[in-house]
LOKE-174934 format. One record per residue (C-alpha): residue number from 1; x, y, z; residue in three letters. Coordinates in nm, 3 decimals, always signed. Layout:
<atoms>
  num       xx       yy       zz  residuo
  NUM        X        Y        Z      ALA
...
</atoms>
This chain:
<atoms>
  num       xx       yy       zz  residuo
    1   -2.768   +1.793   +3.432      UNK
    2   -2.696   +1.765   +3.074      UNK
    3   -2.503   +1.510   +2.950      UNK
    4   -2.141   +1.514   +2.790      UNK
    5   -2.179   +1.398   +2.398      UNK
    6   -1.833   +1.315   +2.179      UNK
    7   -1.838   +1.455   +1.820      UNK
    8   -1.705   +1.239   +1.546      UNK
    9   -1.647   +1.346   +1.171      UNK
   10   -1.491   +1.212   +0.875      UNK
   11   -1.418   +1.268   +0.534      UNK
   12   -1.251   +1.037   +0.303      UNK
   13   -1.050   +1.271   +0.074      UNK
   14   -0.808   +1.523   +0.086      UNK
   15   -1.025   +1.719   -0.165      UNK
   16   -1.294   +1.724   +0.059      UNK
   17   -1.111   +1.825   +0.349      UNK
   18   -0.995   +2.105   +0.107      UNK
   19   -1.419   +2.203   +0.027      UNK
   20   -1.408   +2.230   +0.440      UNK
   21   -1.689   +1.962   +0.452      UNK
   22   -1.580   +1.818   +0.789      UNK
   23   -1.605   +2.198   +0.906      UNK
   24   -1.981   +2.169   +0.788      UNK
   25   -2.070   +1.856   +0.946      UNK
   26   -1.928   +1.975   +1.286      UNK
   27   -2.140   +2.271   +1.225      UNK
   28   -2.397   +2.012   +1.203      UNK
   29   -2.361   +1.803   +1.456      UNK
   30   -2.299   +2.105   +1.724      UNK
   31   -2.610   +2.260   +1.649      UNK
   32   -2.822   +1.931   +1.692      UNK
   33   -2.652   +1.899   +2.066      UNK
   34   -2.750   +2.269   +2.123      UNK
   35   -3.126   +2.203   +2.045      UNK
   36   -3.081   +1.847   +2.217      UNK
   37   -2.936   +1.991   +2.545      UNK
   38   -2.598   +1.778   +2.492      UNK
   39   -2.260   +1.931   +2.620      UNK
   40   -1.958   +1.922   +2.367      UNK
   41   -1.626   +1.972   +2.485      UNK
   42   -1.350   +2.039   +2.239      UNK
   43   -1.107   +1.793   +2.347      UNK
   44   -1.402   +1.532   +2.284      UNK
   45   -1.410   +1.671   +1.941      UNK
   46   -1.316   +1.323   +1.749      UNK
   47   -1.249   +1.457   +1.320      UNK
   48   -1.083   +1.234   +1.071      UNK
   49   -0.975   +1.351   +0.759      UNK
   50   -0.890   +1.267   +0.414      UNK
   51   -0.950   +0.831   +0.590      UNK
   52   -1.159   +0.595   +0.453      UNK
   53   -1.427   +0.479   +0.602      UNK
   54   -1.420   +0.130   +0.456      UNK
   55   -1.174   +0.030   +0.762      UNK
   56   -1.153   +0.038   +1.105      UNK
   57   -0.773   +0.195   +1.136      UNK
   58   -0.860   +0.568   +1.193      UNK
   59   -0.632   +0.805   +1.426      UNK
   60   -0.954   +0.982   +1.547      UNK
   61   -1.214   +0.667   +1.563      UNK
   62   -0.928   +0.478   +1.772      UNK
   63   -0.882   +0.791   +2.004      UNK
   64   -1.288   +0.800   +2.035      UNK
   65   -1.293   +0.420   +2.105      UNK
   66   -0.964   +0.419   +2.343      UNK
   67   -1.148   +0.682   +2.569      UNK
   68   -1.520   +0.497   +2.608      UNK
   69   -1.409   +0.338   +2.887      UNK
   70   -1.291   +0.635   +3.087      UNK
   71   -1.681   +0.766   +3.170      UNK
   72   -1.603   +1.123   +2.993      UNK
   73   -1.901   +1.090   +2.756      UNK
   74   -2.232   +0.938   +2.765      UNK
   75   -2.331   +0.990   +2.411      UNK
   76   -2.141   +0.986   +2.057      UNK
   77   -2.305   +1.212   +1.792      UNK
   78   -2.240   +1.196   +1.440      UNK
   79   -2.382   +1.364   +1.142      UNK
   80   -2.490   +0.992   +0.961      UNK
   81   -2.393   +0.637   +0.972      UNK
   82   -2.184   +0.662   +0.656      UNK
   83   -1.977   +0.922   +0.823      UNK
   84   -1.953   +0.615   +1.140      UNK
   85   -1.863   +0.355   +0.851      UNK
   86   -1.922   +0.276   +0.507      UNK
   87   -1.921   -0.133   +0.551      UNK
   88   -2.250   -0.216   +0.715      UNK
   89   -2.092   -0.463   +0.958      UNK
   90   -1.844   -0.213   +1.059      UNK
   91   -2.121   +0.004   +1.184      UNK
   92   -2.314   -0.281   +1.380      UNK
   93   -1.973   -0.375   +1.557      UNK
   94   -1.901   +0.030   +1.639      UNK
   95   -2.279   +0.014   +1.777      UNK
   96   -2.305   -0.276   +1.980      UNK
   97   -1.936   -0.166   +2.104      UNK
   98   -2.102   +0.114   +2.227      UNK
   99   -2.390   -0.023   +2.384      UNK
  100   -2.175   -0.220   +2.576      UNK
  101   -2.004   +0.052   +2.730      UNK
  102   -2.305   +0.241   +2.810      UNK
  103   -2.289   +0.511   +2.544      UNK
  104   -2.518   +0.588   +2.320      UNK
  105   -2.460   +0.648   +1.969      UNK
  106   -2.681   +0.922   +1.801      UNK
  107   -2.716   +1.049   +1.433      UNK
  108   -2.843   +1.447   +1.320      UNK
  109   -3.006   +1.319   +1.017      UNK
  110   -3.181   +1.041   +1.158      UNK
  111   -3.368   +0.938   +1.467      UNK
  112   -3.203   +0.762   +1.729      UNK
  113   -3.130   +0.370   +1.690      UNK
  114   -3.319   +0.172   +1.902      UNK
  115   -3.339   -0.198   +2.002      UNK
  116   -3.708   -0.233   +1.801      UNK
  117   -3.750   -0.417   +1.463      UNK
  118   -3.831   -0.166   +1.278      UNK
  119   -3.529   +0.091   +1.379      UNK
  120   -3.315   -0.218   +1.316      UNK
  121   -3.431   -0.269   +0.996      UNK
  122   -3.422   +0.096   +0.889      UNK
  123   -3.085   +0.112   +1.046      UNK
  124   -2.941   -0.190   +0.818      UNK
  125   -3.108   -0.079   +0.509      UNK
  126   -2.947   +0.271   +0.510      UNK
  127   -2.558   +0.094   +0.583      UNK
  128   -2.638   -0.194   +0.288      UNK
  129   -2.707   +0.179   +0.092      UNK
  130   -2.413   +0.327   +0.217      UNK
  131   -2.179   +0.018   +0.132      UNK
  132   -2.339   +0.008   -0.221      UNK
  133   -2.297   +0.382   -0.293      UNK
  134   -1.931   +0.300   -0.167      UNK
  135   -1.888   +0.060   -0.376      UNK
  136   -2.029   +0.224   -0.748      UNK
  137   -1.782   +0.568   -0.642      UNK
  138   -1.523   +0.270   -0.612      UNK
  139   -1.547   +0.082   -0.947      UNK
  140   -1.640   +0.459   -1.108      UNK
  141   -1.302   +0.566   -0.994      UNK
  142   -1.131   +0.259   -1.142      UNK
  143   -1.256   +0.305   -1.482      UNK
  144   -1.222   +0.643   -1.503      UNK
  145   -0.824   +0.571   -1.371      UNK
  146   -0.836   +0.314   -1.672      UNK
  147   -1.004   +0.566   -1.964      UNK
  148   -0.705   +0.818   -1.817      UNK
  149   -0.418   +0.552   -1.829      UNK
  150   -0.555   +0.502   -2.203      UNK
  151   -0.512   +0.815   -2.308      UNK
  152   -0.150   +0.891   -2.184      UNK
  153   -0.251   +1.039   -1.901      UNK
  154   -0.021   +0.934   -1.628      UNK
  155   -0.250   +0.907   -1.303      UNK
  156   +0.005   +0.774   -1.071      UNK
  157   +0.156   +1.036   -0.823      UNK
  158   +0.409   +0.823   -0.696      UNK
  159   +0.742   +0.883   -0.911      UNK
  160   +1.023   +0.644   -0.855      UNK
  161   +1.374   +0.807   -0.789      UNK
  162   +1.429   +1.059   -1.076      UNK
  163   +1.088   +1.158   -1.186      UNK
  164   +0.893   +1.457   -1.023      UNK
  165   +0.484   +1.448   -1.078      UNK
  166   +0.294   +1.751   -1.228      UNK
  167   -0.074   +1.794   -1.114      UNK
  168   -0.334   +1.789   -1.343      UNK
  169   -0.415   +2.132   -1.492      UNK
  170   -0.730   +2.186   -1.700      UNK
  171   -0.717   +1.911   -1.949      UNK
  172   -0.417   +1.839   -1.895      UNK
  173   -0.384   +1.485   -1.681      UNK
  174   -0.081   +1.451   -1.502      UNK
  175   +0.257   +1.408   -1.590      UNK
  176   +0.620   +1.272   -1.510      UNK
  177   +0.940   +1.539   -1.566      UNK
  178   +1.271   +1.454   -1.504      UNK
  179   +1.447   +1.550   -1.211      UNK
  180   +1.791   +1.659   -1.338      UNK
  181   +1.981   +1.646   -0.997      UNK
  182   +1.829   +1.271   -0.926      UNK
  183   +1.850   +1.154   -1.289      UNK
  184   +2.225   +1.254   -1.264      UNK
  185   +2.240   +1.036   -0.970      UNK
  186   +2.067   +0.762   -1.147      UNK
  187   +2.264   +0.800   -1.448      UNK
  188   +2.590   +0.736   -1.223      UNK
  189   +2.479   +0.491   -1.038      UNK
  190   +2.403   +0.281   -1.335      UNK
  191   +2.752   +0.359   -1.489      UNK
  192   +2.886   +0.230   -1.147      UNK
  193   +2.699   -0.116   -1.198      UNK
  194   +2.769   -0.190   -1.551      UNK
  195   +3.048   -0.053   -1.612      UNK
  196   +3.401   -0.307   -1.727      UNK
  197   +3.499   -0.330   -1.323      UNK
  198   +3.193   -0.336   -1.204      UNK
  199   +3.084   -0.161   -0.841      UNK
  200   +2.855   -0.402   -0.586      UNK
  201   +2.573   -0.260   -0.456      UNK
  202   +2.731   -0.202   -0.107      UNK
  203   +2.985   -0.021   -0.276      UNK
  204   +2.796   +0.223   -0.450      UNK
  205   +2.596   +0.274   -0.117      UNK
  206   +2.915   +0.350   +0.042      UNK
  207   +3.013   +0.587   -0.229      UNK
  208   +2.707   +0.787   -0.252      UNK
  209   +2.668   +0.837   +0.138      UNK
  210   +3.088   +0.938   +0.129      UNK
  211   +3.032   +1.186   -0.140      UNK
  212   +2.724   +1.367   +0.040      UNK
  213   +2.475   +1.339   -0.159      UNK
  214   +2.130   +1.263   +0.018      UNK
  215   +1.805   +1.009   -0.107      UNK
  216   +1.455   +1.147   -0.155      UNK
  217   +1.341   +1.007   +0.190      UNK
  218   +1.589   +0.975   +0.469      UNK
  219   +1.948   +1.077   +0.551      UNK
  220   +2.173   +0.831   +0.409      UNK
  221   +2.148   +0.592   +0.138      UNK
  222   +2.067   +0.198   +0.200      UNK
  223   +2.116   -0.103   -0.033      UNK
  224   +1.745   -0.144   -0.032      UNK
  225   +1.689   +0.180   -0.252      UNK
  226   +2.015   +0.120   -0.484      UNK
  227   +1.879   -0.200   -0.550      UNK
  228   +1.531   -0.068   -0.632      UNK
  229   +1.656   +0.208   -0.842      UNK
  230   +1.842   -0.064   -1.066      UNK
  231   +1.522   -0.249   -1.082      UNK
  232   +1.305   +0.065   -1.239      UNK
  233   +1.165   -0.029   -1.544      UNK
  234   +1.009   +0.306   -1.602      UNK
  235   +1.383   +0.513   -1.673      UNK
  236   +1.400   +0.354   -2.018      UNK
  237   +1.067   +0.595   -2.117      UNK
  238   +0.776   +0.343   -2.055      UNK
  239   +0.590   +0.308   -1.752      UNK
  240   +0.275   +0.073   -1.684      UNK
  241   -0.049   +0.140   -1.522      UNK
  242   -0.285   -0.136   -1.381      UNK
  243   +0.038   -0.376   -1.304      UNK
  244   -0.076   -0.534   -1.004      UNK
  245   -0.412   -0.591   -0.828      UNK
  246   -0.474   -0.657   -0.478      UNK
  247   -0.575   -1.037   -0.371      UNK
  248   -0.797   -1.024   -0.054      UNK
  249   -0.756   -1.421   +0.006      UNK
  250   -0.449   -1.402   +0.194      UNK
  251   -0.561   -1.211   +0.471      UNK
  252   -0.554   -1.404   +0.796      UNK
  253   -0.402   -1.692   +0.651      UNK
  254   -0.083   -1.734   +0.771      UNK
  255   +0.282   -1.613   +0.642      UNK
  256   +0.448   -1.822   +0.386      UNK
  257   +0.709   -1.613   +0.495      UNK
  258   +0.795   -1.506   +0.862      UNK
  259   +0.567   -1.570   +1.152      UNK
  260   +0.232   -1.462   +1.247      UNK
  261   -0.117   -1.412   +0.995      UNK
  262   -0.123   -1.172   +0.741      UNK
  263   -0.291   -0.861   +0.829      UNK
  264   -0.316   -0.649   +0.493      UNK
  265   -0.332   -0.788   +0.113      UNK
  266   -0.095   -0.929   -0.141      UNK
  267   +0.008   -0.697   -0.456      UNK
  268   +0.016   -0.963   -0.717      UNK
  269   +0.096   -0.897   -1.079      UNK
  270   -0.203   -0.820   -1.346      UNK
  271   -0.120   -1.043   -1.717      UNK
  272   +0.068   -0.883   -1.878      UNK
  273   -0.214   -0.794   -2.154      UNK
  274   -0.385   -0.579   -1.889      UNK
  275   -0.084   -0.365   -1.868      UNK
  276   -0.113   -0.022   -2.022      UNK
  277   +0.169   +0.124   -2.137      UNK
  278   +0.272   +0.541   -2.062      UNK
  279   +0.491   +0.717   -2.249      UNK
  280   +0.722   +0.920   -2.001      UNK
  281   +1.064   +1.089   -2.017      UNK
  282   +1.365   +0.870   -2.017      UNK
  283   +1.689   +0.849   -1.800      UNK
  284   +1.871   +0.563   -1.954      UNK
  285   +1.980   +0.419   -2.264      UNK
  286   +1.796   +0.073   -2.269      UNK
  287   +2.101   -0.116   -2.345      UNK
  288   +2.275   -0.006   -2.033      UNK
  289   +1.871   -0.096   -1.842      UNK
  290   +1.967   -0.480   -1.994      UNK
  291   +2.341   -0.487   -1.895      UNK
  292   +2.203   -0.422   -1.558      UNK
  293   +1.935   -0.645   -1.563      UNK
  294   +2.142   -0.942   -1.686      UNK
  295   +2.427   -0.861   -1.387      UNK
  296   +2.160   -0.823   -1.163      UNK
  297   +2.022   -1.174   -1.243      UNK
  298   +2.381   -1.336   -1.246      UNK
  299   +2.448   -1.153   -0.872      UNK
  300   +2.147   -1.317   -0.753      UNK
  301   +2.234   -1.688   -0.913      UNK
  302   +2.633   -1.696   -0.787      UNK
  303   +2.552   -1.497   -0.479      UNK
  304   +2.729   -1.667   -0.189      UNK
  305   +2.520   -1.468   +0.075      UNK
  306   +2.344   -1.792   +0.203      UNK
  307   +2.612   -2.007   +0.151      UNK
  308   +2.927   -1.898   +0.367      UNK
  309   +3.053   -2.228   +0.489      UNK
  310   +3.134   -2.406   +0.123      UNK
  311   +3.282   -2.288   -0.206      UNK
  312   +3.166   -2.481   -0.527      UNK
  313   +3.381   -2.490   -0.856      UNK
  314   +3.015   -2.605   -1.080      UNK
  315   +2.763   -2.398   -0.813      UNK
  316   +2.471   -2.331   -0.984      UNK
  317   +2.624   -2.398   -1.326      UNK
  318   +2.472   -2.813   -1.383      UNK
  319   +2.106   -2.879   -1.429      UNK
  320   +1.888   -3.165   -1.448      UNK
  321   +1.812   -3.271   -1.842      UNK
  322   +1.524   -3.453   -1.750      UNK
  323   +1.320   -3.124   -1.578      UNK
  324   +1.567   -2.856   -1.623      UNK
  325   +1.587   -2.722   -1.217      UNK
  326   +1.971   -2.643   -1.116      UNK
  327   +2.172   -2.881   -0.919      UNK
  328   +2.258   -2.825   -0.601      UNK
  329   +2.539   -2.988   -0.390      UNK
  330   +2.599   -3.094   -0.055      UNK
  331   +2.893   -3.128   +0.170      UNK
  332   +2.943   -3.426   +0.472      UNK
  333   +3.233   -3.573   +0.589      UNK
  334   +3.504   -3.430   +0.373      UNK
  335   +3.293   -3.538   +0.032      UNK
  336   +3.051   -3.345   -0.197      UNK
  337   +2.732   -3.424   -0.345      UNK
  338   +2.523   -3.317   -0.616      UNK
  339   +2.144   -3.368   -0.520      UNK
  340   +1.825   -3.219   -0.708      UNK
  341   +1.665   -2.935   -0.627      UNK
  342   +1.315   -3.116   -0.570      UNK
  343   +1.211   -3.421   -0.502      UNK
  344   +0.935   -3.483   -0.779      UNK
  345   +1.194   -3.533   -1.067      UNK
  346   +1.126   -3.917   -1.041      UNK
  347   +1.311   -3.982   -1.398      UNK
  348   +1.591   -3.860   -1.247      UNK
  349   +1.880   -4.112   -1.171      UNK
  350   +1.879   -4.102   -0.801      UNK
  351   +1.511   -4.137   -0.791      UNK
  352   +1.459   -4.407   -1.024      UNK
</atoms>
């Protein structure tokens, strides 16, 4: 009786999924189970496309691992181990997750794995490959992003609220264009928040959703996105490349904020030297970008959202001269008091 094999497949890139080379590999793979005298079954046909395989969150891989325990399949077949995983220890865990269930995990370019020395060894020299050759596509990618960014190219699909992105064509890199409906949106929402009798936030939310007009994403408008719009740096005709970096060293540490460990890594901000500036179209006259910068800034220094319960004439108005942090004050049995912000100002009066 021949036994029932599962076909995975991956690619990591939409353009590859474009060149149909997940088609080939399932070509691959179902002609190695015809000479091996494996079944395949099409709902056991596992393909994940345009994923990296640098992690283990994959909507086919979890679908393939969520089903070993149901006795369907007795074998896994997959065209080569960097297909399985590119990190080496991602592949050993996949494997010995396997072997514990009782399946057995097979590649078409390579004999099967086995428990001797030698297989072992072969078997961890071609993943230490794999995770190398991941790693040189990885840091070739980055500095050709960089030589691109340099050159006024902008590389970043992801337009903020007013922008639309043109593909590269020939030499061409990509580019921003304005949006005219959006920019008129932006435009007006901006006139809204500067101008003498100012609109909050809230109210412009309110306005926007009242008058019909609908965001990129979603059905109605949220404070969220008008505050984020008001925060774009890029609608006064400059936007930056190679801002922020991702800091590994956080995950599984716990929250600073909220509860639990954190699962993904930090965006932090790049120096600012490391920035490289892009030319693109601008929205707004910069003076009105500063008027709403410096409202947004007082909003958030007078804003009485997390204080309800008191109302202070001098609130947030008197600082320390000794180390320059605001003053904050402090209400008990019908009297006020003014108390530092932190505790290390010891040439402060109260801690002297």
């Amino acid at each position: 009786m021949k036994q029932t094999a599962a076909l995975y497949a991956r690619v990591s890139t939409q353009r590859q999924e474009e060149e149909a080379t997940i088609a080939s590999q399932v070509a691959a793979i179902e002609e190695y189970a015809t000479h091996e005298g494996y079944a395949l079954r099409k709902d056991l046909y596992f393909l994940d496309e345009a994923v990296s395989g640098a992690k283990l969150d994959r909507p086919a891989l979890d679908r393939l691992r969520d089903r070993e325990g149901e006795g369907c399949y007795q074998v896994v077949i997959c065209l080569s181990p960097d297909r399985l995983a590119r990190v080496y220890m991602l592949q050993v865990l996949l494997l010995e997750e396997f072997r514990q269930a009782g399946i057995q995990m097979l590649f078409v370019n390579q004999p099967p794995v086995s428990d001797s020395p030698q297989s072992q060894l072969l078997f961890g020299i071609q993943g230490l490959f794999a995770e190398y050759e991941r790693a040189v596509i990885a840091e070739r990618m980055r500095r050709g992003r960089l030589h691109c960014a340099r050159q006024g190219a902008m590389v970043n699909p992801k337009t903020p609220y007013g922008y639309d992105y043109v593909p590269k064509t020939g030499r061409e890199g990509g580019r921003w264009e304005i949006n005219a409906e959006e920019a008129r949106v932006v435009r007006q929402i901006y006139a809204w928040y500067t101008q003498s009798e100012p609109m909050t936030i809230q109210e412009i939310t309110d306005r926007l959703n009242r008058d019909g007009l609908q965001p990129r994403r979603g059905k109605c408008w949220r404070s969220s996105l008008i505050g984020n719009i008001l925060r774009q740096t890029q609608y006064t005709g400059l936007a930056y490349y190679n801002r922020t970096e991702k800091v590994y060293h956080e995950v599984g540490r716990l929250r600073k904020i909220g509860h639990g460990k954190r699962l993904c890594p930090v965006s932090m901000l790049r120096p600012t030297e490391e920035w490289i500036a892009i030319p693109v179209p601008s929205i707004l006259d910069k003076d009105i970008w500063r008027m709403a910068q410096e409202r947004l800034k007082t909003n958030q220094r007078f804003s009485m959202r997390n204080n309800r319960n008191h109302r202070y004439l001098l609130r947030g108005l008197l600082i320390c001269a000794t180390c320059g942090h605001t003053l904050t004050a402090r209400a008990g049995n019908g009297y006020f008091f003014l108390q530092l912000w932190l505790w290390r100002c010891s040439p402060c009066p109260r801690y002297a």
